[in-house]
N, C-alpha and C positions, 0 to 999 in steps of 0.2 A: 484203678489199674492194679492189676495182682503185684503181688510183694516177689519181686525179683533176688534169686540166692545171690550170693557173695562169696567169690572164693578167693583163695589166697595162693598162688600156682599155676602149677601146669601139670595137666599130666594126673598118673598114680601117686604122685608126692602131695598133690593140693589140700588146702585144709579148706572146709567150709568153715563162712565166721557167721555167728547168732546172735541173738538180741542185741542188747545195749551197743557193744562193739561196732556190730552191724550196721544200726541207726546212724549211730555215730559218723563210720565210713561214708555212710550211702549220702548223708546231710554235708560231709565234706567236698564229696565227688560233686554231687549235683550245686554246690556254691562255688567248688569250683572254676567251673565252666558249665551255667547251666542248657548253654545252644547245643552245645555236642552230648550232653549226657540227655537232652531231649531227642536228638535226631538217631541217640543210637537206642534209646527208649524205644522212642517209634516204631523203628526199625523192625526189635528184635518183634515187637509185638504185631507187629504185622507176620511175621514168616510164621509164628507160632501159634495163629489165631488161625489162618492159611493151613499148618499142618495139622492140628488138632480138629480143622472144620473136616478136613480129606481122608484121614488116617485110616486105611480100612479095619475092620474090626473082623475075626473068624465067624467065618456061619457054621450055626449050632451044631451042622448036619457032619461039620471037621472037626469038631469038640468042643470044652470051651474055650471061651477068650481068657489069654491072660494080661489083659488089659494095658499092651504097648501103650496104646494111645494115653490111658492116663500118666503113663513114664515119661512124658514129654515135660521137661524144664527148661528152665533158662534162667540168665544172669550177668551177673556180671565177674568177671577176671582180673586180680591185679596180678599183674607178672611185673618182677622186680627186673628193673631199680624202677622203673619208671612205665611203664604200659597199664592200660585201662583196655582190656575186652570184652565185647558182648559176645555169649552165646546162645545156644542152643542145642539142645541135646536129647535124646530120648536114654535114659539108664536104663532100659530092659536090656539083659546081656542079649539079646537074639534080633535084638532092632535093626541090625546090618543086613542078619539076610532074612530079612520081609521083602518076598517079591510080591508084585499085584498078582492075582491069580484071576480066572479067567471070569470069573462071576463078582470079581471084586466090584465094593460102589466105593469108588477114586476116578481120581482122573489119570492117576497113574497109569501108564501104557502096561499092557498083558507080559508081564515076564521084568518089570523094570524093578530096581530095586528103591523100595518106599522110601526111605531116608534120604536117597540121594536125589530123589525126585522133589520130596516134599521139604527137607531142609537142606540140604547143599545144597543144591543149586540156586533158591528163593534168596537163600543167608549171602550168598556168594553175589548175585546180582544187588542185594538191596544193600550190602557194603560199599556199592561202586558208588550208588547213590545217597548212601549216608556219607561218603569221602566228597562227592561233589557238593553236598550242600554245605559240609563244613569249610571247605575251600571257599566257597563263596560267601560264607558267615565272614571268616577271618578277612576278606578280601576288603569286604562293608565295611567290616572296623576298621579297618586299616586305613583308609580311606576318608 
């Protein structure tokens, strides 16, 4: 599984954390509670295996590509005191307005815009479904 980033934030304030620190974190999180740091594992890697399969790329004939598709990240989030989030993101400043255009190969509808097709909305659904199965993890324990 690719090496998921780590940040420290929210927002323009956030800090990326790197090696050792990082390890450190990540071996915490996931001993923490390792059900929910798998299901949100899962998770993120699913919407981002989904957007980076889809992503349209420019044809030559428009200029070059400047390779949105390889801007595609993700991670994980600690926002204090206490929160743990996964995301996904594409950092190309222009990744918003990527609409599908008329010869695009996606499956993104003619005029929709790529981001919110290929990661909001997938990220947004499979939240629902990584909150149900952790509901249902705790439920087991509990039990």
């Amino acid at each position: 599984m690719a090496e998921r980033r780590l940040r420290y934030g929210k927002g323009r304030g956030s800090i990326e954390i790197t090696g050792e620190l990082q390890d450190l974190i990540m071996r915490a999180l996931k001993n923490s509670n390792p059900d929910i740091m798998r299901q949100m594992e899962e998770g993120i890697k699913k919407v981002e295996e989904g957007a980076k399969r889809d992503w349209p790329v420019r044809q030559a004939k428009y200029g070059e590509s400047q390779d949105s598709k390889g801007q595609i990240t993700s991670g994980f989030r600690i926002v204090p005191p206490s929160t743990v989030e996964g995301f996904i993101r594409n950092s190309a400043p222009y990744a918003y307005a990527i609409k599908a255009g008329r010869d695009s190969t996606t499956s993104v509808a003619r005029g929709e815009r790529v981001v919110e097709a290929l990661i909001f909305e997938p990220f947004g659904i499979e939240s629902e479904r990584i909150m149900d199965e952790i509901a249902h993890l705790i439920i087991k324990k509990m039990r």
